[in-house]
C-alpha positions in Angstrom: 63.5 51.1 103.0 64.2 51.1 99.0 62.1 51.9 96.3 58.8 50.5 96.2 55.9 51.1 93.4 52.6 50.0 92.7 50.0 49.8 90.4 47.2 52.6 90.2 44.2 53.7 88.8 42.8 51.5 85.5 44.5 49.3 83.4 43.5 50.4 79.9 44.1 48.6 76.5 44.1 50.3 72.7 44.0 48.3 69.3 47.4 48.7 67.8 47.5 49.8 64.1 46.3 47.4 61.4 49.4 44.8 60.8 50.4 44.4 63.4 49.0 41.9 66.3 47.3 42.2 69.8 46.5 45.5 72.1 48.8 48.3 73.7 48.0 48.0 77.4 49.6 50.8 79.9 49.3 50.3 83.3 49.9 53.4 86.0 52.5 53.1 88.7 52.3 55.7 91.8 55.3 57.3 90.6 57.8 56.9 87.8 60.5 54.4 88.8 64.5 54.6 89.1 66.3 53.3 86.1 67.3 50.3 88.6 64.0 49.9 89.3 62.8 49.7 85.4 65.9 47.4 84.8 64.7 44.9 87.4 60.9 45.0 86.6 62.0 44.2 82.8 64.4 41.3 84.1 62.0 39.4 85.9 58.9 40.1 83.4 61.4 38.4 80.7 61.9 35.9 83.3 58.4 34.9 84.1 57.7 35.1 80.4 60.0 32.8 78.9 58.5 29.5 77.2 54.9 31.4 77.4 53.6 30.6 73.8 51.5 33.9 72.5 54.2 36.6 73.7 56.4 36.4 70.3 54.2 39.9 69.3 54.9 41.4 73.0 57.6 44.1 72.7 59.3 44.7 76.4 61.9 47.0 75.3 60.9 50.3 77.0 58.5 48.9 78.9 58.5 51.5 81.5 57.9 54.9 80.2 57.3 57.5 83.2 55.2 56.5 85.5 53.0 53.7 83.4 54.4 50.1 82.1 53.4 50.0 78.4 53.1 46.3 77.0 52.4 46.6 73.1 51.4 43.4 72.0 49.1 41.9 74.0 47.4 38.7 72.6 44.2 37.6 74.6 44.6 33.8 75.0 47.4 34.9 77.7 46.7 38.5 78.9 45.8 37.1 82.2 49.2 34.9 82.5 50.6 38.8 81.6 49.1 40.0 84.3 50.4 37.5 86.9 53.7 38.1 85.5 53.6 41.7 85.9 52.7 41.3 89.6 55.3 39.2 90.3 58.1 41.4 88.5 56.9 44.3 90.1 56.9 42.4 93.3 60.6 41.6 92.4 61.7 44.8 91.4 60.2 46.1 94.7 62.3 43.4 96.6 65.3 44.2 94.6 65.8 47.7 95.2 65.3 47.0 99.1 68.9 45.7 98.7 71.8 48.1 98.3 72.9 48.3 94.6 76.3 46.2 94.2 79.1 49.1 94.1 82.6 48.8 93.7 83.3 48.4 97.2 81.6 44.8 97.0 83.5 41.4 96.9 83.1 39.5 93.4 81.3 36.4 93.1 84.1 34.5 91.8 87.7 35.0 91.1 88.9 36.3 88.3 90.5 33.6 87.0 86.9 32.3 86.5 85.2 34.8 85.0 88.2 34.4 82.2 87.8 30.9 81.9 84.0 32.2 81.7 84.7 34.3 78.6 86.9 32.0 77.2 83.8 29.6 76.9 82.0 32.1 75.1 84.0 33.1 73.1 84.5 29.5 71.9 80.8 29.4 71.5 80.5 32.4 69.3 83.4 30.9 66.9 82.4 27.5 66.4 
């Protein structure tokens, strides 16, 4: 079985310093996560966030600290679509981590001459 976490004890919230916008909420985990872990929870909860119109205050960078998930920035009008979001990325990360982590010893996912043409492309992109 991988690494599994859940939420625990309260959910608090503080006001953030005047200037800047919406509340500092930390929830508690059961135990501080892996750095895989973190990097999954953050992934999906960017994921299940994007075109979500109030989160433009919400920082996510360092989101996990310890054992708690900090989310500075919290507007009201879409705390609750925050919360479903953070249930589902720590459902994900949970889910992720049941999987072994891809090593060197695992096949690609395409050949190589794709991933060039891959970076080729983006590197077109970035000039233009």
């Amino acid at each position: 079985m991988g690494e599994h976490h859940e939420m625990t004890g309260r959910v608090t919230g503080t006001p953030l310093t005047a200037g800047r916008h919406g509340a500092s909420v930390r929830i508690t985990l059961d135990s501080p996560p892996s750095p895989r872990w973190s990097r999954a929870l953050a992934a999906r909860l960017t994921t299940e966030l994007v075109g979500c119109p109030a989160v433009a205050h919400l920082r996510l960078d360092g989101v996990v600290q310890g054992a708690d998930l900090v989310l500075d920035g919290v507007e009201p009008p879409e705390a609750e679509r925050l919360g479903r979001a953070v249930r589902a990325a720590i459902e994900a990360a949970n889910g992720s981590c049941d999987r072994p982590a891809g090593g060197e010893d695992a096949p690609p996912n395409m050949p190589s001459a794709e991933a060039e043409e891959v970076a080729r492309t983006v590197a077109a992109g970035a000039r233009a």
